[in-house]
Steps between C-alpha positions, in 0.01 A plus 500: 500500500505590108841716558624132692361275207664688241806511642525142538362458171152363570181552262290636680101478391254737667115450460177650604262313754133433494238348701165417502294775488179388666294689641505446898841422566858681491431691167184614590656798689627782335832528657584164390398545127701828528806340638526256278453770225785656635746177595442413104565883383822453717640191329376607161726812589806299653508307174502810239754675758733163527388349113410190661255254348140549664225225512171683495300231689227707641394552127484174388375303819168483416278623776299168574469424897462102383895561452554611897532304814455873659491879386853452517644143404414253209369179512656202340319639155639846538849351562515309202347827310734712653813256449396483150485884418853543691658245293308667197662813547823384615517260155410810299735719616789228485588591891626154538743321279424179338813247564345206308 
């Protein structure tokens, strides 16, 4: 998908994922901590190996369950968090132009 989006000269924007870490649900197993370890090693990797612009999400989401709907989507709060920190990092890093 990366080789296809360069190609046709797309940006491409990879980011890490999160969820709520509580302590009953998904992320209270190990294998699901671990693969999400891994699936965010991955696309830290993919973006060093293809110098493509990397959102670190699962380090700045903070780690507040009042932000989840479920150990793995947000809530109308998280959204807006989580739409906010995108746009943060895409503004910062100038990944969009500004036609106005």
């Amino acid at each position: 998908m990366i080789a296809i989006a360069k190609m046709q000269k797309i940006q491409v924007m990879l980011a890490t994922w999160t969820g709520a870490l509580s302590e009953t649900g998904f992320f209270s197993t190990s294998y699901w901590r671990l693969g999400i370890r891994e699936h965010n090693a991955i696309i830290r990797d993919l973006s060093s190996l293809y110098q493509m612009p990397m959102f670190d999400f699962s380090s700045v989401m903070p780690d507040d369950n009042a932000l989840w709907y479920d150990d793995i989507h947000v809530n109308s709060d998280g959204a807006k968090l989580k739409a906010q920190l995108f746009a943060e990092f895409i503004h910062k890093n100038k990944l969009i132009e500004n036609d106005q």
